[in-house]
Biopython code that builds the backbone (N, CA, C, O; Angstrom):
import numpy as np
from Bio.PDB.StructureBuilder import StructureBuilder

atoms = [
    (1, "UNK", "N", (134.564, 26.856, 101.738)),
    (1, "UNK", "CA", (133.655, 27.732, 101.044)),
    (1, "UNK", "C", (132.241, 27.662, 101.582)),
    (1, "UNK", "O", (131.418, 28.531, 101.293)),
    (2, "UNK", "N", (132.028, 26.896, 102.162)),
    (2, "UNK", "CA", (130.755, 26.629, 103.027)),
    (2, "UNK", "C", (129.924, 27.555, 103.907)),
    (2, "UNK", "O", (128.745, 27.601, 104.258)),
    (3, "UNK", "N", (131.111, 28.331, 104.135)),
    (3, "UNK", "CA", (131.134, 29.471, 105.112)),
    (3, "UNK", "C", (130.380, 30.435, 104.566)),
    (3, "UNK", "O", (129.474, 30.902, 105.257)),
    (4, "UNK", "N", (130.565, 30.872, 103.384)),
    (4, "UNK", "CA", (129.963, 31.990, 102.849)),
    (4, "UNK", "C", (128.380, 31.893, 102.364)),
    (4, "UNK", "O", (127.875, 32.752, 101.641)),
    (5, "UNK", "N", (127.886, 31.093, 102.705)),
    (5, "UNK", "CA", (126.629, 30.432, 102.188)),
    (5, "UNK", "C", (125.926, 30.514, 103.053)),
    (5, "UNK", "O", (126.483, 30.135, 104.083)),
    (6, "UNK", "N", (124.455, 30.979, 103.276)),
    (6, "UNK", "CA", (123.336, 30.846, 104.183)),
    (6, "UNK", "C", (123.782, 32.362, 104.914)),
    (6, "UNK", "O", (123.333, 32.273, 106.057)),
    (7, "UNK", "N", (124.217, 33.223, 104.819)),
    (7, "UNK", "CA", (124.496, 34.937, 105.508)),
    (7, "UNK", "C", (123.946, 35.678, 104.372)),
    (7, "UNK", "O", (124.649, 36.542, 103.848)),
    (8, "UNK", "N", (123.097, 35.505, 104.055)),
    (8, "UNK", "CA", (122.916, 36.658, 102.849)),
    (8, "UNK", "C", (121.561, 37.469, 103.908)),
    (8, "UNK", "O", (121.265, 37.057, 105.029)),
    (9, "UNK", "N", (121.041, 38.411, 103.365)),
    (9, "UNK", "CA", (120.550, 38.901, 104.047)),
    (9, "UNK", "C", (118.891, 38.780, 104.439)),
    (9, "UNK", "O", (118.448, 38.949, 103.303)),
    (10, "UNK", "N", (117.911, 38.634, 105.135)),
    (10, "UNK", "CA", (116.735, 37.596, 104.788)),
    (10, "UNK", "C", (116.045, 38.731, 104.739)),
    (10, "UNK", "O", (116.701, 39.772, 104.747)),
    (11, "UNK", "N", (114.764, 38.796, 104.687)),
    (11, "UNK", "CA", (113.489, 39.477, 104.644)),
    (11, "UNK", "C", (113.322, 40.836, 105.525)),
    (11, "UNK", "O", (112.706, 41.863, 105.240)),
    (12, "UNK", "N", (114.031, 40.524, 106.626)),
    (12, "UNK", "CA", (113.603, 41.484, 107.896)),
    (12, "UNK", "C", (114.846, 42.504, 107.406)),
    (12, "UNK", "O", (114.558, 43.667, 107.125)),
    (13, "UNK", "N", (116.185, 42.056, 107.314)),
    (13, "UNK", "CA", (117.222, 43.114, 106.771)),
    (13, "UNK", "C", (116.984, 43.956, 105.553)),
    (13, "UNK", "O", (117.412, 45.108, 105.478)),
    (14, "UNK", "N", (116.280, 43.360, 104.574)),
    (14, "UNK", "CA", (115.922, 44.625, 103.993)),
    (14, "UNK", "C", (114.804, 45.258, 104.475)),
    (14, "UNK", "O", (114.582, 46.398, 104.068)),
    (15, "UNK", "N", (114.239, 44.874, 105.068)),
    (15, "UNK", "CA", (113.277, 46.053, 105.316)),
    (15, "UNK", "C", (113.600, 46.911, 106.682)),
    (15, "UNK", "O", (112.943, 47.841, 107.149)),
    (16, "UNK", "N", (114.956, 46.247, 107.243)),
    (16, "UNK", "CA", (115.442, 47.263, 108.086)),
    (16, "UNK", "C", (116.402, 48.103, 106.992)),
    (16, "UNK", "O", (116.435, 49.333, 106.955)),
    (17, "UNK", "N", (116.748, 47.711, 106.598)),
    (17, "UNK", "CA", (117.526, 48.415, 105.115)),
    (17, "UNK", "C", (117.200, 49.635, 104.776)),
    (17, "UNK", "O", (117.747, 50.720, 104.970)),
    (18, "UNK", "N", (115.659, 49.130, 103.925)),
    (18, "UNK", "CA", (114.892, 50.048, 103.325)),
    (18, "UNK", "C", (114.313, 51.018, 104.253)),
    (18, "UNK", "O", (114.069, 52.078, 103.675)),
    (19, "UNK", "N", (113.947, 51.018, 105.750)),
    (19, "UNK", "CA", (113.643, 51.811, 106.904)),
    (19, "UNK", "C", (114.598, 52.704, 107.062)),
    (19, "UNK", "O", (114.368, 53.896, 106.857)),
    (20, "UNK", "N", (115.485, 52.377, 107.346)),
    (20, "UNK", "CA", (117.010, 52.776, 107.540)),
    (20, "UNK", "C", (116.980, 54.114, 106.768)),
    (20, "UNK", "O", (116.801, 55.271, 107.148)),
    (21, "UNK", "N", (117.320, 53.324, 105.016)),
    (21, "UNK", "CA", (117.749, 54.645, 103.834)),
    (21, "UNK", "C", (116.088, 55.627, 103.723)),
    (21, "UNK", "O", (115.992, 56.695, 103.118)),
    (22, "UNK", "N", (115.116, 55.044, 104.343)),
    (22, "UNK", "CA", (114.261, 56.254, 103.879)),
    (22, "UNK", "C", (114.407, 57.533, 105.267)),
    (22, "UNK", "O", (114.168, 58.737, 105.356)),
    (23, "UNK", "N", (114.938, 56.442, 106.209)),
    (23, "UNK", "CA", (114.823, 57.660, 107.378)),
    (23, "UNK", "C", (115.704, 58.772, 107.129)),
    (23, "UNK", "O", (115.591, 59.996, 107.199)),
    (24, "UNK", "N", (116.983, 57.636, 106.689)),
    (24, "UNK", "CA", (118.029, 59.004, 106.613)),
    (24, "UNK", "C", (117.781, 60.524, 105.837)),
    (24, "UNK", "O", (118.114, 61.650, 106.207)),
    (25, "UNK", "N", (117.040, 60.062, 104.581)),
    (25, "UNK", "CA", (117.105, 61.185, 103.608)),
    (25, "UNK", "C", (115.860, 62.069, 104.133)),
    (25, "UNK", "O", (115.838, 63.290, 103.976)),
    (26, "UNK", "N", (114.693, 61.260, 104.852)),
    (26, "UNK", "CA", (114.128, 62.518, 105.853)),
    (26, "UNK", "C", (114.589, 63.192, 106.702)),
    (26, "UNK", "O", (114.022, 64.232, 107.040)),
    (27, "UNK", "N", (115.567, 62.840, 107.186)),
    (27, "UNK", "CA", (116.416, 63.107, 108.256)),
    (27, "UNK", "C", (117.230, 64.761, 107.333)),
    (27, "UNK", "O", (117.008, 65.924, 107.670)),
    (28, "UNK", "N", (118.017, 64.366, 106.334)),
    (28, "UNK", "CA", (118.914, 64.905, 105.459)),
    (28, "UNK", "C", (117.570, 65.944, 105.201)),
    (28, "UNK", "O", (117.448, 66.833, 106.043)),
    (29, "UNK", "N", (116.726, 65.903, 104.286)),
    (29, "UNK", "CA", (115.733, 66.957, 103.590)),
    (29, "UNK", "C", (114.881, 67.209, 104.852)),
    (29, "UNK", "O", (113.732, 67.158, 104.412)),
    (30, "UNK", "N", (114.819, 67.405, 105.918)),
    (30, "UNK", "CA", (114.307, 67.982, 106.977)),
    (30, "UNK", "C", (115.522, 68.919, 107.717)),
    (30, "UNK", "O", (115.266, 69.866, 108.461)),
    (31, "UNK", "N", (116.685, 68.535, 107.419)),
    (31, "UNK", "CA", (117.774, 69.617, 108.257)),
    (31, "UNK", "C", (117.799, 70.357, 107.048)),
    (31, "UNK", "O", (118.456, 71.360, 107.325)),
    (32, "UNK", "N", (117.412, 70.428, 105.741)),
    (32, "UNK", "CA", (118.026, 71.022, 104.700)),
    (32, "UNK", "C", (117.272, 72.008, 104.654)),
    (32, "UNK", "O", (117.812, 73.112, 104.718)),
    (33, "UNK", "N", (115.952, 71.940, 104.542)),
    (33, "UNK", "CA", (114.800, 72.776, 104.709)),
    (33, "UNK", "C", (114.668, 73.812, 106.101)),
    (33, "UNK", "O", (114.383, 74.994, 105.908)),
    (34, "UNK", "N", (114.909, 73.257, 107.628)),
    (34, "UNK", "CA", (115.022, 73.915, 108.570)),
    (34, "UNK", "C", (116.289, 74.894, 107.868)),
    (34, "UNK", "O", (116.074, 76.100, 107.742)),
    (35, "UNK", "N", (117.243, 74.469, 107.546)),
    (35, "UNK", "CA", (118.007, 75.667, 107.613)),
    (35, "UNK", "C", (117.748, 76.522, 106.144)),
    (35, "UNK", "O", (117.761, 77.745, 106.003)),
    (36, "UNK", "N", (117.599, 75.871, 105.497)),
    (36, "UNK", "CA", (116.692, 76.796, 104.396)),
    (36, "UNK", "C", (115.968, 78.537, 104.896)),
    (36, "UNK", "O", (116.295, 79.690, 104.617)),
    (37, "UNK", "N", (114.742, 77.848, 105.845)),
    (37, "UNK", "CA", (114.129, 78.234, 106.697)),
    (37, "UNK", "C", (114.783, 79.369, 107.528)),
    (37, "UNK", "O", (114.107, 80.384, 107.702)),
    (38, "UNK", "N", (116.138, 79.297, 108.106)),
    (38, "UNK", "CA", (116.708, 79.376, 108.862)),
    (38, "UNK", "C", (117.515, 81.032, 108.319)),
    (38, "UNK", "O", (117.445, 82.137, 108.857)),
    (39, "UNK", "N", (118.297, 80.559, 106.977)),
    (39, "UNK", "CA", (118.969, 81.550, 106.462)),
    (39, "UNK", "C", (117.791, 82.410, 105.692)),
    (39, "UNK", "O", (117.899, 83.614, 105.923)),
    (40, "UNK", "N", (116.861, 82.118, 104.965)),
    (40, "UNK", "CA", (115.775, 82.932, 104.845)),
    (40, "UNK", "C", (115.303, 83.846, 105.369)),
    (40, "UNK", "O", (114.947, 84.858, 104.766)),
    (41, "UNK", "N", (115.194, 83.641, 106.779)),
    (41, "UNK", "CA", (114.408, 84.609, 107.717)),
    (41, "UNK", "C", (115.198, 85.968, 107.898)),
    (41, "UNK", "O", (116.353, 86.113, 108.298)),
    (42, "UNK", "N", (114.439, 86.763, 107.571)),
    (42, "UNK", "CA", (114.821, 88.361, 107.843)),
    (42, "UNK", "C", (114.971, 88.545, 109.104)),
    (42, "UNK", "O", (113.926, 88.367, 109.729)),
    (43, "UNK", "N", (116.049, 88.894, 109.855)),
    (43, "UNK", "CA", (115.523, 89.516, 111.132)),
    (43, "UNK", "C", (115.824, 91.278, 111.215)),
    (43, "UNK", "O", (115.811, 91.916, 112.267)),
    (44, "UNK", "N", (116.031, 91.730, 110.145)),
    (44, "UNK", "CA", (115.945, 93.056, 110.015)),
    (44, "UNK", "C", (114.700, 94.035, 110.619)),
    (44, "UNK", "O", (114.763, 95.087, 111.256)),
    (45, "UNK", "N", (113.504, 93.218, 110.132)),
    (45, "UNK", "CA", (111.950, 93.827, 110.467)),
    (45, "UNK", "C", (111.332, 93.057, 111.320)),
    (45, "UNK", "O", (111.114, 91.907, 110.938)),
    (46, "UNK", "N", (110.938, 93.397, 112.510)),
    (46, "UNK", "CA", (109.931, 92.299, 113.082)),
    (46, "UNK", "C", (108.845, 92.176, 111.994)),
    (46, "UNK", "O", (108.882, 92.807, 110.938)),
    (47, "UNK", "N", (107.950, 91.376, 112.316)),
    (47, "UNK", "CA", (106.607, 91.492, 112.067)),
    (47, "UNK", "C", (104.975, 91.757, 112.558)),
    (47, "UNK", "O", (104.428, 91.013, 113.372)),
    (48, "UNK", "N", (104.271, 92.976, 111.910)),
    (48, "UNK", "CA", (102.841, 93.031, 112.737)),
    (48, "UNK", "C", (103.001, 94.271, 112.930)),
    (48, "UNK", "O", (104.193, 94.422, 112.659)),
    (49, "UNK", "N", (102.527, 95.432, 113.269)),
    (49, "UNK", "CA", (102.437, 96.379, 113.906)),
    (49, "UNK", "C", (103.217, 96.638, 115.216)),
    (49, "UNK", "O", (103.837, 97.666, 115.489)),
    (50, "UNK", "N", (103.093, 95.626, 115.914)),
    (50, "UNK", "CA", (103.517, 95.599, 117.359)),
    (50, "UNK", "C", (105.073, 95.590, 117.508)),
    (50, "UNK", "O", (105.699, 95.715, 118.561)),
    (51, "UNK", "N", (105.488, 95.448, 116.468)),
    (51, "UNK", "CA", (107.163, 95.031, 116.264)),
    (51, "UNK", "C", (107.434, 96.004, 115.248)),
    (51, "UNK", "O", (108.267, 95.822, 114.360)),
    (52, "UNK", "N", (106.559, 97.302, 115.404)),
    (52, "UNK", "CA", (107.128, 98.109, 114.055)),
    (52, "UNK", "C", (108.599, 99.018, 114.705)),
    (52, "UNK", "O", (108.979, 99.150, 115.869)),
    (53, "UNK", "N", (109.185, 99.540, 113.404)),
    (53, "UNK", "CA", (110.891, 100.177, 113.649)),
    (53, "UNK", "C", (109.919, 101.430, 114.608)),
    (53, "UNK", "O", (108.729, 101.491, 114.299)),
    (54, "UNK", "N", (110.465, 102.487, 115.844)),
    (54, "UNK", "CA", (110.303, 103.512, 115.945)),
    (54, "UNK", "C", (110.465, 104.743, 114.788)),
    (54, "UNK", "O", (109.757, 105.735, 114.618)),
    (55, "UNK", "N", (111.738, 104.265, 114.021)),
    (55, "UNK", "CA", (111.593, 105.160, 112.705)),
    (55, "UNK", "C", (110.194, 105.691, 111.948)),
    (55, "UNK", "O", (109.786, 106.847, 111.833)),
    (56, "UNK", "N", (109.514, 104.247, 111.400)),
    (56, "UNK", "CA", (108.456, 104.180, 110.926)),
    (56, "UNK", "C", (107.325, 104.634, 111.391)),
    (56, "UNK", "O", (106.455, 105.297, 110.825)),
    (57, "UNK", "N", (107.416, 104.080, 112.874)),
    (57, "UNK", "CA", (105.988, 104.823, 113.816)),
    (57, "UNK", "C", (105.886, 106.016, 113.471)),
    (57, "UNK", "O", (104.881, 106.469, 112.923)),
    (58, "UNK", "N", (107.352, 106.961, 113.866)),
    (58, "UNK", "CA", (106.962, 108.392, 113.607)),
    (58, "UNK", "C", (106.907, 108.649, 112.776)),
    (58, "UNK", "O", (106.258, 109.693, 112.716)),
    (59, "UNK", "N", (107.456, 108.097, 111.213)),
    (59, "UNK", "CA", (106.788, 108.676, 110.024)),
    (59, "UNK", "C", (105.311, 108.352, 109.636)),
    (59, "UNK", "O", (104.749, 108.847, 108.659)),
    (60, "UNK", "N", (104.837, 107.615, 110.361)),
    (60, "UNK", "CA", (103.613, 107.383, 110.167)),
    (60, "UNK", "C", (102.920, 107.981, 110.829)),
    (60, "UNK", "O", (101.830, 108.165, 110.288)),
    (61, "UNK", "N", (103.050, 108.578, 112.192)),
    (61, "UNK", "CA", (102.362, 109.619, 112.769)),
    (61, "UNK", "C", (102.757, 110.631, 112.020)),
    (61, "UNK", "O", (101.810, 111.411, 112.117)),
    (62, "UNK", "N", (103.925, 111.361, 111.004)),
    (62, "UNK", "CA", (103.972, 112.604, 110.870)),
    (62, "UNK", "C", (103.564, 112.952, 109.124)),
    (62, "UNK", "O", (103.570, 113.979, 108.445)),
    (63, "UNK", "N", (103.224, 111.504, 108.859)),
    (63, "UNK", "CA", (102.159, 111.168, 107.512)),
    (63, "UNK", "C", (100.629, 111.546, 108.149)),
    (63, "UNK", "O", (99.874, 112.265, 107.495)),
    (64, "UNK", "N", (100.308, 111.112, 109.218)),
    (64, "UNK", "CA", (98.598, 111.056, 109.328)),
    (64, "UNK", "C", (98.939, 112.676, 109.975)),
    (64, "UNK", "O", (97.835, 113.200, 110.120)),
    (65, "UNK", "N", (99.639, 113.299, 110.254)),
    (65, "UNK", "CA", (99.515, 114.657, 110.879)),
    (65, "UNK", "C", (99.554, 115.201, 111.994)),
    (65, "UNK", "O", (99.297, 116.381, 112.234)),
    (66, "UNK", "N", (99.997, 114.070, 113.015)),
    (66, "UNK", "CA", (99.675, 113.773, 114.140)),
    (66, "UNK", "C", (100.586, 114.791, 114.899)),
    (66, "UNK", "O", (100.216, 115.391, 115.909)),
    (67, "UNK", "N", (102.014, 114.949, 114.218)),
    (67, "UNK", "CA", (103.026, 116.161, 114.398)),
    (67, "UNK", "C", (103.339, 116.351, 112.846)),
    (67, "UNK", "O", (103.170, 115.772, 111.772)),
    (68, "UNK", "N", (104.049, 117.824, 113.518)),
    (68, "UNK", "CA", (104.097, 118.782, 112.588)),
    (68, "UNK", "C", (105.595, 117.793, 112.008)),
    (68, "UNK", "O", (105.825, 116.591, 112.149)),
    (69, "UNK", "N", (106.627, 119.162, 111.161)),
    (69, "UNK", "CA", (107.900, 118.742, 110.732)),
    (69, "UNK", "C", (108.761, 118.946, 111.691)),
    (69, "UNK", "O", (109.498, 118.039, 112.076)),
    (70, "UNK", "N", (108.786, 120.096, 112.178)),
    (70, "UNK", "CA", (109.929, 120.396, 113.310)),
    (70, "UNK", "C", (109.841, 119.385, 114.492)),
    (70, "UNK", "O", (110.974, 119.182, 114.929)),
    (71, "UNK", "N", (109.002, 118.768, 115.078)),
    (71, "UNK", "CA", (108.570, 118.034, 116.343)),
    (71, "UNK", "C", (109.145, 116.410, 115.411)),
    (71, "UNK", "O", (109.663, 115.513, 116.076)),
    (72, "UNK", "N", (108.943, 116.239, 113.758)),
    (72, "UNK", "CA", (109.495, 114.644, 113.620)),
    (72, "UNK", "C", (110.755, 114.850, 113.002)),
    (72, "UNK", "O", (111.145, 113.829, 112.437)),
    (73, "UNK", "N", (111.461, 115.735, 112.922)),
    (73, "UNK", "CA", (112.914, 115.889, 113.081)),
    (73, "UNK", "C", (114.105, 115.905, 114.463)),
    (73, "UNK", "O", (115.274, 115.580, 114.667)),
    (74, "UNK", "N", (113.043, 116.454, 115.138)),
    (74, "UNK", "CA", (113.921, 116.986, 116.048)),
    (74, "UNK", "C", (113.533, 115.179, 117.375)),
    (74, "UNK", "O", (114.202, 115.021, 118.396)),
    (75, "UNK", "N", (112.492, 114.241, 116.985)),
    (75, "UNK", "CA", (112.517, 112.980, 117.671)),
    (75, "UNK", "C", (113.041, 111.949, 116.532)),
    (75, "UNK", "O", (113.165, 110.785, 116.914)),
    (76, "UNK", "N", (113.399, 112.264, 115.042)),
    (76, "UNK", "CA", (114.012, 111.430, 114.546)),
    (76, "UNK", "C", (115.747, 111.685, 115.080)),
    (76, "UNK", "O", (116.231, 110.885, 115.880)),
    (77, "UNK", "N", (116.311, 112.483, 114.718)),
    (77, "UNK", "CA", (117.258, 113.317, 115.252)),
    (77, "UNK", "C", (117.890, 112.469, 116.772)),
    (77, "UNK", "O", (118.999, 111.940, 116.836)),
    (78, "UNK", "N", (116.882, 112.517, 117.892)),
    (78, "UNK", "CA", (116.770, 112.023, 119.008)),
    (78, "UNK", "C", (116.766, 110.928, 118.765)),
    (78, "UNK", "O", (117.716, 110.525, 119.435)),
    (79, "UNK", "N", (116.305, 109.974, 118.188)),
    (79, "UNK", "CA", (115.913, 108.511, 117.462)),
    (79, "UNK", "C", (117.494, 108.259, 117.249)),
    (79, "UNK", "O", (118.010, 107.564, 118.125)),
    (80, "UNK", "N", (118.224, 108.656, 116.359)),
    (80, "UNK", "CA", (119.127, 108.386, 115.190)),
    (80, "UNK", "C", (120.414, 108.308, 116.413)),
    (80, "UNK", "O", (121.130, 107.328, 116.619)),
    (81, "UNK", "N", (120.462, 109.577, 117.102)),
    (81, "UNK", "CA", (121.335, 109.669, 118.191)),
    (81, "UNK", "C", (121.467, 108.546, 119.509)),
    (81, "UNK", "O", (122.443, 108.041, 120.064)),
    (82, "UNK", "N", (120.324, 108.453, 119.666)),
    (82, "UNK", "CA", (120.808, 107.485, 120.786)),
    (82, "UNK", "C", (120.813, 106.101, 120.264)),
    (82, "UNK", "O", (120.575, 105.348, 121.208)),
    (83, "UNK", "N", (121.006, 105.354, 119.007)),
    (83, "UNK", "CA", (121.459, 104.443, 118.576)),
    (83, "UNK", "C", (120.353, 103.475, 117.967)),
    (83, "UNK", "O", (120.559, 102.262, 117.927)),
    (84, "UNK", "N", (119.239, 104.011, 117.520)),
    (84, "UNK", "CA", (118.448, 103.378, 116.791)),
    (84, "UNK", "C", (117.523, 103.018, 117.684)),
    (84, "UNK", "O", (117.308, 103.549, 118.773)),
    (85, "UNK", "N", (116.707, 101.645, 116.959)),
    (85, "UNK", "CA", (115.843, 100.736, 117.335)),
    (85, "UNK", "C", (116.274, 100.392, 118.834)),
    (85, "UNK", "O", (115.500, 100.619, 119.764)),
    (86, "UNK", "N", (117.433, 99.883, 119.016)),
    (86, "UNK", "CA", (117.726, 99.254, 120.765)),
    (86, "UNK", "C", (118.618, 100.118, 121.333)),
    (86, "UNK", "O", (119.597, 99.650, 121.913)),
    (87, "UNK", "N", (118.390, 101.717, 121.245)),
    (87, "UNK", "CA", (118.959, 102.066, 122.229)),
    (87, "UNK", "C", (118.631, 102.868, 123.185)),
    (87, "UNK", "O", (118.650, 104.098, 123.238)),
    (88, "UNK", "N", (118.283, 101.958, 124.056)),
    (88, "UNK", "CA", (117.795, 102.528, 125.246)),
    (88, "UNK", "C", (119.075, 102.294, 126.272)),
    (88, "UNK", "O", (119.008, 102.677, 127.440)),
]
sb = StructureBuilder()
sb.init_structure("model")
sb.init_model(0)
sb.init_chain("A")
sb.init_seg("    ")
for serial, (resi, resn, name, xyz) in enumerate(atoms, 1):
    if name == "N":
        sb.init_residue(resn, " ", resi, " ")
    sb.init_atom(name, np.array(xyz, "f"), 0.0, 1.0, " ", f" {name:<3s}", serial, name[0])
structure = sb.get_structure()
């Protein structure tokens, strides 16, 4: 029975212990949050002006007046046909 005596764990093991279990759960609530993050994100809309839909551009030029109706039908039309946003 001698054997089992004097292995217990000293000073430095728990505090590799306690290092250990705090890393993990940063570890755990940092992947949880990235993907949080992750499934959150819209990628439907860019963002900014610079990433606006072509849809929108031209309704927004044919809001400020910039073209008439016949000219933002006939490039939505053109828009819609060749396959949206990426089809070039």
């Amino acid at each position: 029975m001698m054997f089992w005596y004097d292995h217990d764990v000293s000073g430095w093991g728990w505090f590799a212990m306690s290092f250990g279990m705090i890393a993990f759960w940063v570890l755990i609530i940092t992947v949880a949050v990235l993907a949080l993050r992750t499934v959150g994100r819209t990628s439907e809309r860019p963002p900014g002006p610079a990433g606006a839909w072509p849809e929108q551009v031209l309704a927004e030029r044919f809001a400020r007046g910039e073209i008439d109706e016949e000219e933002y039908r006939k490039r939505l039309h053109a828009l819609r046909a060749s396959g949206g946003p990426s089809g070039r």
